[in-house]
C-alpha positions as CSV (number, residue, x, y, z in Angstrom):
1,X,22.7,-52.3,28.3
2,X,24.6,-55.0,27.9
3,X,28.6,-54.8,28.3
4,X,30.2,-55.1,24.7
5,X,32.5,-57.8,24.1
6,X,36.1,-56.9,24.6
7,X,38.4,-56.3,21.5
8,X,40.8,-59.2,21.5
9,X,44.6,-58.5,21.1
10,X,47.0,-61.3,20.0
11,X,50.7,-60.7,20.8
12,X,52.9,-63.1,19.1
13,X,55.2,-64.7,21.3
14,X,58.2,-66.4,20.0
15,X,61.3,-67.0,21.0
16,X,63.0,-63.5,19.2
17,X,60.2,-61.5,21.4
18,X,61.8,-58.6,23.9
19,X,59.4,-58.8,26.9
20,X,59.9,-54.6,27.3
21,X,57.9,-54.6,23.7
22,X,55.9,-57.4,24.3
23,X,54.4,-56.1,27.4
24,X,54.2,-52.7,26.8
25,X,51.7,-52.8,24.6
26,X,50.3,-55.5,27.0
27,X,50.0,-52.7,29.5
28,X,49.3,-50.1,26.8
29,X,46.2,-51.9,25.6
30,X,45.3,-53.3,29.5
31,X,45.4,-50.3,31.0
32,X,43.0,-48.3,28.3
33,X,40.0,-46.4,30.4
34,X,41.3,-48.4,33.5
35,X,44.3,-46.1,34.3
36,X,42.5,-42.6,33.5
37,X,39.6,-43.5,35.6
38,X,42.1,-44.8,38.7
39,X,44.1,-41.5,38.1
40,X,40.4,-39.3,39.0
41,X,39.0,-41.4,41.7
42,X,36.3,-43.1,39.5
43,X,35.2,-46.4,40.1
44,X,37.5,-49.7,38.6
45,X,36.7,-50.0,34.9
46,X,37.8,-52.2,32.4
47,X,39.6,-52.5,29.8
48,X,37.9,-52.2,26.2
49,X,40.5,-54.5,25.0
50,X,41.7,-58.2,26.0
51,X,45.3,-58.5,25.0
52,X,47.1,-61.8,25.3
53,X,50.5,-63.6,24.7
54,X,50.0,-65.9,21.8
55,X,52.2,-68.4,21.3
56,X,52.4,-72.0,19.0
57,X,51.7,-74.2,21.5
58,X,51.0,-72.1,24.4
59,X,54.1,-73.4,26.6
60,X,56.7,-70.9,28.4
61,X,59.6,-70.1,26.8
62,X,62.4,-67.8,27.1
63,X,62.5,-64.9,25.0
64,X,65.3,-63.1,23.1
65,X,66.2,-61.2,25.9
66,X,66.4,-63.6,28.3
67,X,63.4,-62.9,29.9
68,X,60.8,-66.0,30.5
69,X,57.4,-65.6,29.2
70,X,54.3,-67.3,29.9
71,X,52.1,-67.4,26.8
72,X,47.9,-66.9,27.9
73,X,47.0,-68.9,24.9
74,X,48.7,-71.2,22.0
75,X,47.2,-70.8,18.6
76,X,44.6,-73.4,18.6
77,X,42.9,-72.3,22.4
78,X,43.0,-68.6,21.2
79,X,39.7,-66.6,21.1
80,X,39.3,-65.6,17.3
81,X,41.7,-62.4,17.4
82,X,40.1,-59.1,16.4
83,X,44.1,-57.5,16.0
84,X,47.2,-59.9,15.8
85,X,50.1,-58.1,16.8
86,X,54.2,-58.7,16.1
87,X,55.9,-56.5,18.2
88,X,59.3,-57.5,17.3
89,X,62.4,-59.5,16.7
90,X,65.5,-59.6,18.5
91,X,67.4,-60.9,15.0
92,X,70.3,-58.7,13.7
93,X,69.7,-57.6,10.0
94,X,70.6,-59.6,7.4
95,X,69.8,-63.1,9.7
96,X,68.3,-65.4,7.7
97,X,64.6,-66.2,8.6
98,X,63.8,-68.9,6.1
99,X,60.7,-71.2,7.7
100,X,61.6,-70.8,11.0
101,X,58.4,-69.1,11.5
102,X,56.4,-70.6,8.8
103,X,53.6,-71.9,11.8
104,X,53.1,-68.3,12.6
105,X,53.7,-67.0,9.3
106,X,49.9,-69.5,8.3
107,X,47.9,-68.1,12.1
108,X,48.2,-64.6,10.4
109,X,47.0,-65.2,7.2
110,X,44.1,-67.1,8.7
111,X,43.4,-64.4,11.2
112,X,44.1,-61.8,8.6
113,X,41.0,-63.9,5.9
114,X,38.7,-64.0,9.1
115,X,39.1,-60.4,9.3
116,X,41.4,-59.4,11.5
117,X,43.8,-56.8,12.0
118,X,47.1,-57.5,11.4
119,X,50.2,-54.8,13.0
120,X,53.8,-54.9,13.6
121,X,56.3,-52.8,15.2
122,X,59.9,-52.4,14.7
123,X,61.7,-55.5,13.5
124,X,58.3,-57.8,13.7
125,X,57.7,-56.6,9.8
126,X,60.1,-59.7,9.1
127,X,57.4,-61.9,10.1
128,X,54.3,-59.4,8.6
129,X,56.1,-59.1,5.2
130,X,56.8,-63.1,5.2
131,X,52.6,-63.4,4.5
132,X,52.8,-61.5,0.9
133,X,50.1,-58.6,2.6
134,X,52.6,-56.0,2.0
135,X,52.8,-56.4,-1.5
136,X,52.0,-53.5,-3.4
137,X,51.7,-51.4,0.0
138,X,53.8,-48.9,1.8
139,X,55.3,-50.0,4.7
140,X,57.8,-49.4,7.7
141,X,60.4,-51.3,10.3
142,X,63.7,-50.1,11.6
143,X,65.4,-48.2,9.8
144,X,68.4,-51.5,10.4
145,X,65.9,-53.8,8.1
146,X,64.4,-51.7,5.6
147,X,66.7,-51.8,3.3
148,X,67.3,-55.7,3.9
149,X,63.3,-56.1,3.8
150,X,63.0,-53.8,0.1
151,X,65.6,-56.4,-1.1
152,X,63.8,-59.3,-0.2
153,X,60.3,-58.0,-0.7
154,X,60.2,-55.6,-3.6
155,X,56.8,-55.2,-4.7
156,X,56.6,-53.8,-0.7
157,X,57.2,-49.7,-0.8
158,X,59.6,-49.6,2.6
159,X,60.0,-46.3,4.0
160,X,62.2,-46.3,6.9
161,X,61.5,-42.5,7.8
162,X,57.8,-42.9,8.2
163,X,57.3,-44.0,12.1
164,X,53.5,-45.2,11.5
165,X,52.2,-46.7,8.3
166,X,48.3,-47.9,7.4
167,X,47.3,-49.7,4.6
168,X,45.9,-52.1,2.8
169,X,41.6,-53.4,2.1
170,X,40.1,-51.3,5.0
171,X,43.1,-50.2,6.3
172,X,43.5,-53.7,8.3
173,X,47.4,-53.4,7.5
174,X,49.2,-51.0,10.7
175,X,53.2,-51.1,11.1
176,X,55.2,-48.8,13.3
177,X,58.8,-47.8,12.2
178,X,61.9,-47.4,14.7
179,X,62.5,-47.9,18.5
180,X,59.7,-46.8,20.4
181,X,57.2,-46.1,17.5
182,X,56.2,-48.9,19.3
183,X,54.0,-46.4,21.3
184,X,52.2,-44.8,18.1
185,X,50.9,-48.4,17.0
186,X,50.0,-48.8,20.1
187,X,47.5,-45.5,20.4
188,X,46.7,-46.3,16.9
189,X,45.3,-49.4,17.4
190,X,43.3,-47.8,20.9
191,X,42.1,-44.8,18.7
192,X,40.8,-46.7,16.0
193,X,38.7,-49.4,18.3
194,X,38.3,-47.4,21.0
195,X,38.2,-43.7,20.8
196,X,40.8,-40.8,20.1
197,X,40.1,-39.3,23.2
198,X,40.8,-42.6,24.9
199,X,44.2,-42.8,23.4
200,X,45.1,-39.2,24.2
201,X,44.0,-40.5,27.6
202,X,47.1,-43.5,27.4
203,X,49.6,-41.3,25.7
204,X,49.4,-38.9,29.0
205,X,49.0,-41.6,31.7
206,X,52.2,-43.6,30.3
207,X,53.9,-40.5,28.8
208,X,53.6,-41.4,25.2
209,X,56.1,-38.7,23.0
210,X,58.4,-38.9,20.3
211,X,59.7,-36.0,21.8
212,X,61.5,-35.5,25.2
213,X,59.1,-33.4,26.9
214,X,58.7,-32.8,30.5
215,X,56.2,-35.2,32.1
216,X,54.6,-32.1,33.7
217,X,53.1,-31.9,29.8
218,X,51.4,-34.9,29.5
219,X,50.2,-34.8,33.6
220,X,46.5,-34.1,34.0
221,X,46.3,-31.6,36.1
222,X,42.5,-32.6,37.7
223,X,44.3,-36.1,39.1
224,X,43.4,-37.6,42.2
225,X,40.3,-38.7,43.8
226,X,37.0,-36.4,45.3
227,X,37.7,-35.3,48.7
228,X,36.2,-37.3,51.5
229,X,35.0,-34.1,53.5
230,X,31.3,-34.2,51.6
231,X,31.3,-30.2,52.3
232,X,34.6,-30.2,50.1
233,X,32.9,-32.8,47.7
234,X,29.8,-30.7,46.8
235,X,31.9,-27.9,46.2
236,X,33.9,-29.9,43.8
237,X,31.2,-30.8,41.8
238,X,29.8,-27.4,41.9
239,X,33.8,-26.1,40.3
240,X,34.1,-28.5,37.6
241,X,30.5,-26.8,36.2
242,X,31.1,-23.6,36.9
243,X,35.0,-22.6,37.1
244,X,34.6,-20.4,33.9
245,X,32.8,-17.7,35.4
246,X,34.1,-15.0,38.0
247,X,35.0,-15.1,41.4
248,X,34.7,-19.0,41.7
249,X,35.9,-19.1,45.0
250,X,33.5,-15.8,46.1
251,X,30.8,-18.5,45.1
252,X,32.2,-21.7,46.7
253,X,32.6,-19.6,50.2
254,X,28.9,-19.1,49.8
255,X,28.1,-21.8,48.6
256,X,29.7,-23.9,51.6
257,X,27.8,-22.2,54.3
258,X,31.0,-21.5,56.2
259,X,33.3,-18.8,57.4
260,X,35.8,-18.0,54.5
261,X,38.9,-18.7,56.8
262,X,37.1,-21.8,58.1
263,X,36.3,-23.2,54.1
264,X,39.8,-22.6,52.7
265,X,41.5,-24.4,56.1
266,X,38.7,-27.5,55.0
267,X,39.4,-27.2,51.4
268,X,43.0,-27.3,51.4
269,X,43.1,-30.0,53.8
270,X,41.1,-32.1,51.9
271,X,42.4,-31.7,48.2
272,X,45.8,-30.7,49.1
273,X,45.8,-27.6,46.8
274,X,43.8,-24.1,48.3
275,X,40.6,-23.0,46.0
276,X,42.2,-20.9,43.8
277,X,45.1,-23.3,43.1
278,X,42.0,-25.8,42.6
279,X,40.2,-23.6,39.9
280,X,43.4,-22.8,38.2
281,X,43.7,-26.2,37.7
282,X,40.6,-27.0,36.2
283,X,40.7,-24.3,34.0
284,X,44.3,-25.0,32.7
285,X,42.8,-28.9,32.2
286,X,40.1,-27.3,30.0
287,X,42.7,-25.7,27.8
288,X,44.8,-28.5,27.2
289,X,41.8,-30.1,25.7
290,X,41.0,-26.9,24.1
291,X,44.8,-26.3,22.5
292,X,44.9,-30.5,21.2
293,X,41.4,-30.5,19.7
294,X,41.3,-26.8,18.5
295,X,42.0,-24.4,16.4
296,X,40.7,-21.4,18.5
297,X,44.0,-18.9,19.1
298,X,45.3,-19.2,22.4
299,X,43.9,-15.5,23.7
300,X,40.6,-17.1,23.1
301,X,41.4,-20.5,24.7
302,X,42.4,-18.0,27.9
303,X,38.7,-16.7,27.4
304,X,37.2,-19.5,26.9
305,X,38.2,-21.1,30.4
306,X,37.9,-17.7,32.3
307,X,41.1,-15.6,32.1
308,X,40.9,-12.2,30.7
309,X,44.6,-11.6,30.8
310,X,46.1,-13.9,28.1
311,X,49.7,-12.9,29.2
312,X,49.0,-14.1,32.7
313,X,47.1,-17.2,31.7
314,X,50.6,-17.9,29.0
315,X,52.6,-17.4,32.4
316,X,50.5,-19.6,34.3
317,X,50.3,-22.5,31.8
318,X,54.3,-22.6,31.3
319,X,54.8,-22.7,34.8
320,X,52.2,-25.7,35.6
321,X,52.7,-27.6,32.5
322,X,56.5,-26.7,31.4
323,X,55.7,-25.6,28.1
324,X,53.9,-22.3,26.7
325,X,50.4,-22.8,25.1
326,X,51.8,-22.5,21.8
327,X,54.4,-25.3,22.3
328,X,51.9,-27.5,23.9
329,X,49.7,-27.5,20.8
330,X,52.2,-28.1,18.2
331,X,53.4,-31.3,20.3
332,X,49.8,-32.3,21.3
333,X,47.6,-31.1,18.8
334,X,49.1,-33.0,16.1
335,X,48.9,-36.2,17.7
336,X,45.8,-35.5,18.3
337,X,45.0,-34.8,14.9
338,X,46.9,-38.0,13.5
339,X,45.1,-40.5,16.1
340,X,41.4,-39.0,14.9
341,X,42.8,-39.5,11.4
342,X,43.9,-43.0,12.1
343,X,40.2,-43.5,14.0
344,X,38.0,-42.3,11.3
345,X,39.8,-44.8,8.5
């Protein structure tokens, strides 16, 4: 089959950028399928999306922070952008804008009417609003411009409590609200033109939560390559089919040809974890999918992935993951449910 062409992402560099914005969604967006697939062992992937520093004329420049940036592309050697992307700008409320960024202002609206998607987070609504899209549309920034922006653009609905907004013709109109909203445009944007799962997969790997949760919560638990001892690697694959049933590691003795003392010295070597600890944590894996994509009650999630004894398998997922089942899916499960809601439009 041949490889489908990579989703390109334009960051807008100018000189109000913050390179911690700028280049975390750089990462965000880079690292997409790459970084899960690292984090298991599986062979180098790519990225589904190409995201670049876009700037006027392409040259470096040093942005509001201080930090000096080296644009991948100016506006006239960029690849026709699929998304165009303001992350933000370091400009206190209330500065006056005028035509300073009239040049980038006129790249948006000709990306935006040769079909592009058009985002921004935080403070870069200054710039999104200045194209007349808004109008007529809800919309979000910091909560330190919205008022400002309603002023200045009020046939725009602002709503600074809101920390994601989509709108407009085929939803082709994203904005993230305060601080690190950032993040939710970010998995937005991969969930909508990649996949919700694959965004679930980024918000884990770079600890994407509005809330402070422990990072033992967003860990997956299955991490880390197969084991180079090919006994210990057949029994591997035999445990991510078959860890449901009961007494896994009976079977995997058998299985392995080798005295029980003899297999569990192997196995623990190799993985780092004994063959118990192993299945628990592929079954625990299981339920985290189970409790974000679910509605199942969490005695039948603990069935499900082979535990009988709900209470113990509640005991066990606190202490591996930091938070009960329970708590898990009410952090989890609705931003799962808000990414698929994003990705299906």
């Amino acid at each position: 089959m041949p490889a489908k062409k990579p989703i390109t992402v334009a960051l807008l560099g100018t000189h109000a950028v913050t390179a911690a914005t700028l280049y975390g969604f750089y990462d965000a967006l880079a690292g997409t399928r790459r970084d899960w697939q690292m984090l298991h062992g599986n062979r180098d992937v790519p990225s589904p999306f190409r995201p670049l520093v876009v700037s006027r004329d392409g040259l470096p420049f040093e942005a509001g922070n201080g930090v000096r940036i080296t644009p991948d592309a100016s506006f006239a050697d960029c690849p026709r952008p699929d998304i165009v992307c303001v992350t933000d700008l370091l400009i206190p409320p209330g500065a006056p804008v005028g035509d300073m960024y009239e040049a980038e202002v006129q790249w948006m609206r000709a990306a935006w009417e040769a079909g592009a998607t058009l985002c921004s987070s935080c403070s870069g609504a200054l710039l999104l609003a200045r194209t007349g899209l808004l109008d007529g549309h809800d919309a979000t920034s910091h909560w330190a411009y919205c008022d400002l922006l309603a002023r200045e653009y009020p046939r725009t609905r602002w709503q600074a409590e809101r920390g994601l907004v989509v709108a407009g013709p085929e939803q082709r109109l994203l904005m993230a609200g305060s601080g690190v909203a950032w993040h939710m445009l970010a998995l937005a944007l991969i969930a909508r033109f990649a996949s919700p799962e694959e965004a679930m997969q980024v918000a884990r790997v770079y600890l994407f939560d509005l809330n402070e949760t422990s990072a033992l919560a967003h860990a997956s638990l299955t991490r880390g390559a197969r084991a180079e001892d090919p006994l210990v690697a057949r029994c591997q694959l035999w445990a991510a089919s078959n860890y449901r049933g009961e007494s896994p590691v009976a079977q995997l003795v058998a299985m392995s040809g080798v005295p029980e003392r003899t297999f569990k010295r192997r196995f623990t070597i190799a993985t780092g974890m004994s063959p118990i600890e192993y299945i628990h944590t592929l079954r625990l894996e299981e339920a985290k999918q189970m409790l974000e994509s679910t509605d199942l009650p969490v005695e039948a999630v603990a069935v499900e992935v082979g535990y009988q004894d709900a209470s113990f398998f509640g005991r066990l997922f606190r202490r591996k993951v930091a938070l009960t089942p329970a708590q898990y899916r009410r952090r989890f499960g609705a931003l799962n449910r808000q990414l698929r809601g994003v990705a299906a439009g």
